[in-house]
N, C-alpha and C positions, 0 to 999 in steps of 0.2 A: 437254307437257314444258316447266318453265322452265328460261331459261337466267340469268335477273338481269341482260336486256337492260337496266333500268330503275334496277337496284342504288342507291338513295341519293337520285332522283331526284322532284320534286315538282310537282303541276299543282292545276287546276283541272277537271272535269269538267263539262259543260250539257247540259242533259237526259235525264236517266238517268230514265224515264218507269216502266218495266217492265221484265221479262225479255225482251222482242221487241226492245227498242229497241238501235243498234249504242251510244250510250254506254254503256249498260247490260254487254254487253259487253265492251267497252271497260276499261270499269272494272275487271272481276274478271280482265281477261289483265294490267292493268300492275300490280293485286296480285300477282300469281303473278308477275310479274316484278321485283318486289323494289321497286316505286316506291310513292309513297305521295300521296293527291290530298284535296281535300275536294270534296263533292258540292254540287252547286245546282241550282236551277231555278225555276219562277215559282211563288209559293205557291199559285196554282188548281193547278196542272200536279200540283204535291205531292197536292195533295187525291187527286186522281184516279188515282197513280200506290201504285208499294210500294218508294219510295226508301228508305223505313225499312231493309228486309231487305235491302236493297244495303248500306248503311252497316254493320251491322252485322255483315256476313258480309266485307269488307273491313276493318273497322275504321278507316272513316272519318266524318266529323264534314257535316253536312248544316250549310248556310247558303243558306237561301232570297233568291231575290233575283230582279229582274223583272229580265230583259236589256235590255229597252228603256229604261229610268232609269238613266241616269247616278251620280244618288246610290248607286243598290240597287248597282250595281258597284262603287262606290268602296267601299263598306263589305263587299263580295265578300274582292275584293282585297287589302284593307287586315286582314283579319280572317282570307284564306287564308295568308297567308306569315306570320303572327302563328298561328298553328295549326300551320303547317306546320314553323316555324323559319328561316324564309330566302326569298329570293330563288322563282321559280317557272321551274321549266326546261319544263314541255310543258301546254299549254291546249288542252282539245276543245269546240269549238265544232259543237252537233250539235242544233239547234234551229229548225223552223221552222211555217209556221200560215197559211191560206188562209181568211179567215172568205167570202172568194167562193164556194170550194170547199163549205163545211161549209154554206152557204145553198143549193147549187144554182143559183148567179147564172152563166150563161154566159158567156164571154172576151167576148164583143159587146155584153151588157147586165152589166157590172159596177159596183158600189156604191162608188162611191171612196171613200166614207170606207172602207168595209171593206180595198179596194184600199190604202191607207195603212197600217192598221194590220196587214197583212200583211208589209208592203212594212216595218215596223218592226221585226217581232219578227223575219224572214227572212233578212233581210239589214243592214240600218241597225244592228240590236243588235252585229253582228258586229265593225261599225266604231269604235263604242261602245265596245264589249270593248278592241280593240286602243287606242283613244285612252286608257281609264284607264291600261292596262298601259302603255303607251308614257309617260306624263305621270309615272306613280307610279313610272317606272325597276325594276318588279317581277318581269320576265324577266332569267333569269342569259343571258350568254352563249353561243350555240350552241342554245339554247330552240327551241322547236320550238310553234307555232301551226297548227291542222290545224281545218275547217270543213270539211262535207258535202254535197256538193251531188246533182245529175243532169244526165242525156245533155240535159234536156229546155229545159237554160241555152243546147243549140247547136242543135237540130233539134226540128223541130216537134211534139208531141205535144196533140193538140186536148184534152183531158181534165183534161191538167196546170195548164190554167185559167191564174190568174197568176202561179200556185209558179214558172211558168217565166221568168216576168219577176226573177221576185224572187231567185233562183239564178245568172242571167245576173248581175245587179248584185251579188251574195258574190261571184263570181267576181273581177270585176274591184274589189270592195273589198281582194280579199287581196292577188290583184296588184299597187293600187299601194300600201295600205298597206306592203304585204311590202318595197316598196324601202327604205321609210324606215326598220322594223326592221332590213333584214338588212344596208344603210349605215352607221348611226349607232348598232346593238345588238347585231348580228351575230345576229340571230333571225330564224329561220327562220318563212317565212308558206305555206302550201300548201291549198289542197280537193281531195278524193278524190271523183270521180267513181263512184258506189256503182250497181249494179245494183238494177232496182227488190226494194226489199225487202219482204215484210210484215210490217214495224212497224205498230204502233198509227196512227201519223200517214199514215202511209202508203196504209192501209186507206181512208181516207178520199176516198180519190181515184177518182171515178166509172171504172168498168171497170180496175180497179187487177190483178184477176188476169186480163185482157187482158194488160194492161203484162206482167206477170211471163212468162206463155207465152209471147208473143212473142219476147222477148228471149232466152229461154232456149233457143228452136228456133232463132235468127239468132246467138245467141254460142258459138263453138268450143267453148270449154271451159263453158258453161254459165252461169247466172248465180252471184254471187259470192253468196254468203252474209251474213248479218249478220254471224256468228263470223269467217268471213273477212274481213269492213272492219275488223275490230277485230284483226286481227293484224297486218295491214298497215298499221292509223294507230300502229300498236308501234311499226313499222320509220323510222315518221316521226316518233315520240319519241327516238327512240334516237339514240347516238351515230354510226351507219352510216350514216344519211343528213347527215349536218352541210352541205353542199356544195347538198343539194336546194332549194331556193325556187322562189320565182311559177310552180309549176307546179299545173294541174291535173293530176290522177293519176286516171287510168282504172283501178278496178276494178271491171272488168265484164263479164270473160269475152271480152274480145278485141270483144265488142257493136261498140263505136263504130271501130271500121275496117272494120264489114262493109258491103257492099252489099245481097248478098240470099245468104244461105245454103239448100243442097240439098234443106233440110227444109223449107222455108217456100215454094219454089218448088216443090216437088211439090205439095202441095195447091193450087196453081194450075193443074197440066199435068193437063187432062182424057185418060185413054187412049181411043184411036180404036179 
């Protein structure tokens, strides 16, 4: 059901890969809610993806652009509110990439060049993003800035390789950039804490539907959906939250407050 939480409102959307991916998502609830966005992503990423039938089933305008260049954002940004009409009220930042991970390089023998350029498109792009927007004055008031992260930026997950280094650091890119926006622009900076999901990127990640069961027998109400991070980064487009910043937002099915849940500890209690 919409309701035109979004009614008039305009962004930019990053990484709308597939139908699996939460931009992807993303993008068709804040059509249905009466906003309007242009699409990006890295041109390999295009290749490989069906951005095309996103754009066209929202009727929105695709501009390729590599997050980690500075230029490719400038002429993002410069070309989305020039498309758009105006100013840009909510940007989703929903991108990230382990070439450790995709080699099979373990946390203890990693490739640091690979380690870098993870560590660029993951997190650094992010900072990237917010320094055009912030320089080109491109966010309206009350704007709303939302990045994606996981559990795995606070608590140890051996598998998540260096995606968890590089999450930890988004984290605290929003945090302190968010002070500068939401001081001197009054923009809002946030990351939502998403349950493991299986996206595309996701899948990638050694014993990934490990992650997914586990979570889901240790969080109350279960793991959260794609469709559900995409209703609730709504809630952080919207006017409802204006007040919300430098928080991370757990949507994860209550996961990150548990200790050990009834279902996860019976598979441990052998009966006598």
């Amino acid at each position: 059901m919409a309701y035109n939480l979004l009614k008039g409102k305009r962004g930019i959307i990053f990484g709308a890969l597939d139908e699996n991916s939460i931009a992807w998502k993303t993008a068709e609830r804040v059509h249905e809610e009466g906003g309007s966005f242009v699409l990006t992503n890295a041109p390999i990423a295009m290749r490989m993806g069906s951005i095309k039938k996103l754009a066209e089933k929202t009727g929105a305008e695709i501009i390729p652009a590599d997050a980690t260049k500075v230029e490719d954002l400038e002429n993002l940004v410069e070309k989305a509110t020039e498309i758009l009409g105006g100013k840009l009220d909510f940007v989703l930042h929903s991108i990230g990439m382990s070439v450790n991970v995709r080699k099979g390089n373990h946390y203890t023998d990693m490739n640091y060049a690979y380690t870098e350029k993870g560590w660029d498109v993951s997190a650094v792009s992010f900072h990237k993003t917010m320094q055009v927007l912030y320089k080109k004055d491109a966010m309206n008031e009350w704007g709303s800035i939302v990045a994606l992260t996981y559990m795995a930026a606070q608590r140890v997950f051996p598998d998540y390789n260096d995606m968890a280094d590089n999450k930890a650091y988004l984290e605290s890119i929003a945090r302190s950039f968010g002070y500068f926006f939401g001081s001197e622009k009054k923009v809002r900076v946030n990351t939502i804490s998403q349950s493991p999901t299986p996206t595309t990127a996701g899948q990638g990640v050694k014993g990934f539907d490990g992650f997914i069961a586990y979570a889901d027998e240790m969080s109350p109400l279960g793991n959260a959906t794609a469709q559900e991070c995409a209703d609730y980064t709504l809630t952080l487009f919207s006017d409802l939250t204006r007040k919300v910043t430098l928080q991370n937002l757990y949507n994860d099915g209550g996961f990150s407050n548990m200790g050990v849940s009834q279902k996860v500890m019976e598979s441990f209690v052998k009966e006598k």
